[in-house]
C-alpha positions in Angstrom: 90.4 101.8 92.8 92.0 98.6 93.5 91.4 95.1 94.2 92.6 93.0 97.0 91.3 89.9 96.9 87.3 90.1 96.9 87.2 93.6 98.5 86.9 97.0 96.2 88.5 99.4 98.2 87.7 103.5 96.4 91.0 104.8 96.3 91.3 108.0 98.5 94.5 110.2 98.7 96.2 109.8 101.9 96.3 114.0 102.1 92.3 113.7 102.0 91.8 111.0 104.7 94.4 112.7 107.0 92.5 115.7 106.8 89.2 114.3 107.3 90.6 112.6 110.4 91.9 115.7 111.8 88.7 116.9 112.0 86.9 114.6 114.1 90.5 114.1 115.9 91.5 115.6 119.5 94.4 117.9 120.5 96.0 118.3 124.0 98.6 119.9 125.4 100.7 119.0 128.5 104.2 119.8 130.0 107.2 117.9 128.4 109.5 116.1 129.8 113.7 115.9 130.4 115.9 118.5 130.2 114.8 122.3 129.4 114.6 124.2 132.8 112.4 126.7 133.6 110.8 126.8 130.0 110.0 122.9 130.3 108.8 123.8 133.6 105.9 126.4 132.4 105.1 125.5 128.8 102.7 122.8 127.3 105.1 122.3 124.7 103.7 118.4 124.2 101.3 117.5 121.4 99.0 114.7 122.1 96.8 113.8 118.6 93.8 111.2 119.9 92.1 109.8 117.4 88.5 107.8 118.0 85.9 105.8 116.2 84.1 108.5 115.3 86.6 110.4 113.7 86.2 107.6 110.9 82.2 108.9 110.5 81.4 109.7 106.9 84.1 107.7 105.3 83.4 104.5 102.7 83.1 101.6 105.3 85.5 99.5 103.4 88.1 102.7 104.3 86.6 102.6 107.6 87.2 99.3 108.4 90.9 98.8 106.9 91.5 102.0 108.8 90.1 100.8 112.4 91.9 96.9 111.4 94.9 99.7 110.7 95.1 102.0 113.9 93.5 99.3 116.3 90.9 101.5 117.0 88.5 98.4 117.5 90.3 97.9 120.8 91.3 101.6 122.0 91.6 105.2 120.3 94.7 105.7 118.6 97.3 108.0 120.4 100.0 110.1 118.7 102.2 112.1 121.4 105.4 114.1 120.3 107.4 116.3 122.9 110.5 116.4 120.0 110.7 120.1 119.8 110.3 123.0 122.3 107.1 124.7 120.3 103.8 122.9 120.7 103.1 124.3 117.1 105.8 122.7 116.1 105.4 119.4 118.0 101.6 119.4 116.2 102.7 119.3 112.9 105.3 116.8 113.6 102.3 114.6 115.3 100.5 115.6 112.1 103.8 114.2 109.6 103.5 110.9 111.6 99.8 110.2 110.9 100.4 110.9 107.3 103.0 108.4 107.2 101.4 106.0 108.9 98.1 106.3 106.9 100.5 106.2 103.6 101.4 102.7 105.0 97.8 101.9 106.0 96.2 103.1 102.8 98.9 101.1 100.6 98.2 98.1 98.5 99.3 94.7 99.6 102.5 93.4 98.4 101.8 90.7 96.0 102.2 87.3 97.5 106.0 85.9 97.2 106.2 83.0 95.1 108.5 80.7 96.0 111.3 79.6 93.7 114.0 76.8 93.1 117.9 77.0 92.8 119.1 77.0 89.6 121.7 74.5 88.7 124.7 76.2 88.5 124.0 77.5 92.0 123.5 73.3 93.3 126.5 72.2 91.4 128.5 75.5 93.2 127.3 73.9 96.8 128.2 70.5 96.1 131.3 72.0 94.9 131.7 73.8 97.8 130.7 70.9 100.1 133.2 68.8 98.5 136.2 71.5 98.9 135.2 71.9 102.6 135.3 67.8 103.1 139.2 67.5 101.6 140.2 70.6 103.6 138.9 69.1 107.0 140.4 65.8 105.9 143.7 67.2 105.9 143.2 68.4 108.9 143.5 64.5 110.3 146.2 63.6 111.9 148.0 60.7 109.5 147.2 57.3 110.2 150.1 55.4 111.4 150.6 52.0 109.6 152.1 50.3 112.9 
């Protein structure tokens, strides 16, 4: 378990919430596109992974909730579609690497807030150093003034 700010989130392995949305998720098939000829032409070689609201039935509704906030699923059902590869068994378990990736990222812990920080002084002497070396150079650049 862990704690992000006031909510208690049960900690869940990505490979189990994956598979539980799998379940509940919906497969189709359709004919790729681009190159390929007459086997593009024939085959449903493209994988289309639709995942709903209801796929996220029976999980804690803290997971739930990050997970809709996560996929968007409050607005429209989440749509994977690969056409990478010329098998549709293939292109499935490529759709299949992609959800567990991005459910790695959903399911992940906040980064701790960035707290911010000061120069040191060495590195504000080294810019007015540097600010001072950049003033005499463009000085020199000046034409000389003429004294008549």
């Amino acid at each position: 378990m862990w704690v992000s700010g006031q909510i208690v989130v049960p900690a869940m392995e990505v490979s189990e919430v994956v598979e539980h949305l799998l379940k509940g998720a919906q497969w189709t098939a359709s004919r790729s596109s681009g190159p390929g000829g007459q086997h593009r032409d024939k085959a449903s070689t493209r994988a289309e992974l639709t995942i709903g609201p209801d796929s996220l039935f029976g999980l804690d509704p803290e997971l739930a909730e990050r997970l809709t906030r996560g996929l968007g699923l409050d607005e429209r059902s989440f749509r994977i579609t690969v056409q990478d590869d010329r098998s549709l068994s293939r292109n499935q378990q490529i759709a299949i690497d992609r959800l567990r990736d991005l459910m790695a990222q959903v399911l992940a812990p906040p980064s701790p807030p960035r707290r911010p920080t000061r120069p040191s002084r060495s590195k504000r002497a080294a810019r007015v150093d540097d600010k001072t070396r950049r003033g005499t150079i463009k000085k020199l650049r000046r034409p000389p003034n003429d004294p008549e």
